[in-house]
C-alpha positions, -999 to 999 in steps of 0.1 A, spaced: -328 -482 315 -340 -511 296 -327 -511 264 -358 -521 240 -359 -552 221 -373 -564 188 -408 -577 184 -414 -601 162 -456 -612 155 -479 -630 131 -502 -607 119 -533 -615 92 -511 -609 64 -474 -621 73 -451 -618 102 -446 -580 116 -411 -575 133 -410 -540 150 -370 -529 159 -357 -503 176 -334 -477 163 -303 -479 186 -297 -442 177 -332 -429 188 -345 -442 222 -379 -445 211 -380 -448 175 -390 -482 159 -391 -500 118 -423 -519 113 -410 -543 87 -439 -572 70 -423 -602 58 -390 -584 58 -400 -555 38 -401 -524 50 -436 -503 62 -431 -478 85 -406 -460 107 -418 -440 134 -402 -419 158 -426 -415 191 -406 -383 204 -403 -369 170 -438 -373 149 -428 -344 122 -400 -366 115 -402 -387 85 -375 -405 76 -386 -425 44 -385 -411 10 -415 -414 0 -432 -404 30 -416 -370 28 -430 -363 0 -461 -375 10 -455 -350 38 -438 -323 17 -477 -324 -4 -498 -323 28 -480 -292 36 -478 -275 3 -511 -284 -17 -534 -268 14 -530 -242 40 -505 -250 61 -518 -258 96 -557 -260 84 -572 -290 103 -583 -311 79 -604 -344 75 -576 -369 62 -590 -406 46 -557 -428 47 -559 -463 30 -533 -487 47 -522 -477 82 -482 -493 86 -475 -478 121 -493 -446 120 -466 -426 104 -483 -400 84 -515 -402 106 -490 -389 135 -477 -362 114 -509 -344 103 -522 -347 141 -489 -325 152 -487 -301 124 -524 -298 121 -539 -300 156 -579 -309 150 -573 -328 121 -598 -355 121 -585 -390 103 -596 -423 97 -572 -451 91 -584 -479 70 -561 -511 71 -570 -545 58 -546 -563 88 -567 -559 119 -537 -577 137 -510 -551 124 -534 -523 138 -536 -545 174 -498 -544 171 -492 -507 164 -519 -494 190 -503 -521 218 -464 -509 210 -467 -473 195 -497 -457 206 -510 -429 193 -508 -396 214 -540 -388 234 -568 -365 218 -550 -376 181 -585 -377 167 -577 -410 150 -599 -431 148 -589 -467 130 -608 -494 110 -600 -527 101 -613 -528 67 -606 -533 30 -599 -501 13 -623 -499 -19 -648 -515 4 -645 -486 27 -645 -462 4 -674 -471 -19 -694 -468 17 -679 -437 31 -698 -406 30 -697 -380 -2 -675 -353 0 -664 -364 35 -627 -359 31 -600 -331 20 -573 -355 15 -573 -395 5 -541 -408 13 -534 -443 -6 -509 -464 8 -518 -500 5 -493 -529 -4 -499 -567 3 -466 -575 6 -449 -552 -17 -475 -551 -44 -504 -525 -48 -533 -551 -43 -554 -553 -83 -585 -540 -70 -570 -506 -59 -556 -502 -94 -590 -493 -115 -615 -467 -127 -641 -478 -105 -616 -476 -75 -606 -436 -87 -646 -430 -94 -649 -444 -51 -618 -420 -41 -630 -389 -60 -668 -397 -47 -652 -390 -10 -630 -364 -18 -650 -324 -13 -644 -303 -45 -611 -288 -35 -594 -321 -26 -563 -340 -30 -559 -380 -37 -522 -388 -30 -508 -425 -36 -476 -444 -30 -467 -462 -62 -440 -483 -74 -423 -494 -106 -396 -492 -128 -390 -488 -167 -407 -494 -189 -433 -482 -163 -468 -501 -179 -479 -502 -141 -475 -463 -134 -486 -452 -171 -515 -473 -168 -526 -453 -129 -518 -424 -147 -540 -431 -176 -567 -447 -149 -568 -414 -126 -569 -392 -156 -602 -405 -161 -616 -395 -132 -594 -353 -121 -586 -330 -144 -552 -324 -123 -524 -351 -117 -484 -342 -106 -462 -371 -100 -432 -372 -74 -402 -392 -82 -363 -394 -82 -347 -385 -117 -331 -419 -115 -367 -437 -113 -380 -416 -140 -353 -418 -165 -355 -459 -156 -325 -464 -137 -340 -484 -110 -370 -493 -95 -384 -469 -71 -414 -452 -53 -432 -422 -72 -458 -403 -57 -494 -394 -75 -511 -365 -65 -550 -361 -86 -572 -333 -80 -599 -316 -94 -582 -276 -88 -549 -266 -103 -521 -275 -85 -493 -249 -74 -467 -270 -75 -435 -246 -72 -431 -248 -34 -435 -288 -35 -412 -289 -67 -389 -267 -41 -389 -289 -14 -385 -324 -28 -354 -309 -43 -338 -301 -9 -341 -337 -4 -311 -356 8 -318 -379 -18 -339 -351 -48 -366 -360 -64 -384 -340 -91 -423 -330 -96 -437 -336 -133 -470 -325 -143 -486 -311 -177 -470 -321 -207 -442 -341 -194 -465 -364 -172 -491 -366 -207 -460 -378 -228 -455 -404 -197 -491 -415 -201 -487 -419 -240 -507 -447 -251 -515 -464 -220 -550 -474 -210 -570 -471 -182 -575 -501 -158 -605 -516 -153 -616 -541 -126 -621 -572 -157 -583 -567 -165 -565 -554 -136 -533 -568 -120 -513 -555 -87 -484 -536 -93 -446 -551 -103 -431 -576 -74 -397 -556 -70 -366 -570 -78 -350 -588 -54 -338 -571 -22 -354 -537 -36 -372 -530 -1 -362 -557 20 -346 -564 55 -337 -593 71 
């Protein structure tokens, strides 16, 4: 059998290299100017083998009925990771991808398609322009994913960008986001002060070692409108290999402290890591 080789394209927003995992005949790392995006296992879609993704996954699975098909809104598609994950452990879902880089989506579809009847459908668009279009109340769960580069673009970052995301979400939905930072964390307290605005409910998902400003690192914001049980998720992000730990209530408000909520006049993309944080050669 031929073994496969990398793939290395320019896509609208950098140069995409997909390479295979030697150890898994048909798994593959979507990397975007040599930081990682996605890895996806085409034999294995339950498998998610970034942090963060986990507990992405670890939420869809605890915050609503497990195995309810649901109608997912994910912002930023990478190579179809978590789209691939609700379609297997929720058969019916219905999802639309939203990515700004039509030529990463041409990519993805051309050299990991998606499994027939997936009901994905896929959009090369903008994010907030997407969202302040989409139908009311047309979505349980917004997933937000969306980095240019490694950097959470500025105009996904403000009030009027939560006010679009909780205008699509139905009344017992979930907004989940992938964000990054490190102490003194003015990026994440301000998103936390920004989304406060707009639920009643936020949890966020990180490592102790993020939280206590160790390192930079991924943490994971869940807003909602209902009370979130959080026990089982708190449960399973500490069976982790690498743990991570579920803050909420007065913890997450002495997070917040005095930060302000962003708004579009003075917003700014997240923290560039430090060097080497997420990248590959």
């Amino acid at each position: 059998m031929t073994e496969p080789i990398p793939v290395t394209r320019a896509v609208d927003h950098g140069t995409a290299k997909l390479m295979p995992d030697v150890d898994h005949d048909r798994a593959w790392l979507l990397t975007v100017d040599g930081a990682p995006q996605s890895y996806v296992d085409l034999d294995a879609p339950t498998h998610l083998e970034f942090e963060y993704t986990r507990r992405l996954g670890h939420a869809l699975d605890t915050l609503v009925e497990p195995g309810r098909p649901l109608d997912v809104l994910h912002l930023g598609g990478g190579a179809l990771t978590l789209p691939r994950y609700v379609a297997a452990t929720r058969p019916g879902s219905q999802q639309d991808v939203v990515e700004a880089d039509r030529g990463l989506l041409d990519l993805v579809v051309e050299r990991l398609p998606l499994p027939e009847g997936a009901g994905v459908a896929l959009h090369p668009a903008d994010a907030r322009a997407w969202l302040e279009a989409a139908p009311p109340h047309s979505a349980d769960i917004v997933i937000a994913d969306v980095f240019g580069g490694s950097r959470v673009p500025a105009h996904l970052t403000t009030v009027a960008y939560a006010r679009a995301a909780e205008r699509v979400l139905r009344p017992d939905g979930v907004y989940l986001a992938n964000l990054a930072d490190a102490a003194p964390f003015a990026f994440l307290r301000s998103q936390l002060a920004t989304f406060s605005e707009m639920f009643e409910e936020l949890a966020l998902i990180a490592e102790p070692g993020v939280l206590r400003g160790r390192r930079f690192g991924n943490a994971v914001l869940v807003a909602a409108h209902r009370p979130l049980d959080t026990a089982e998720l708190a449960r399973r992000t500490a069976a982790d290999a690498f743990p991570a730990r579920v803050e909420q209530g007065p913890a997450l408000r002495g997070l917040i402290g005095t930060a302000e909520p962003v708004h579009d006049e003075n917003a700014v993309p997240s923290p560039v890591p430090p060097g080497g944080t997420f990248t590959i050669g």
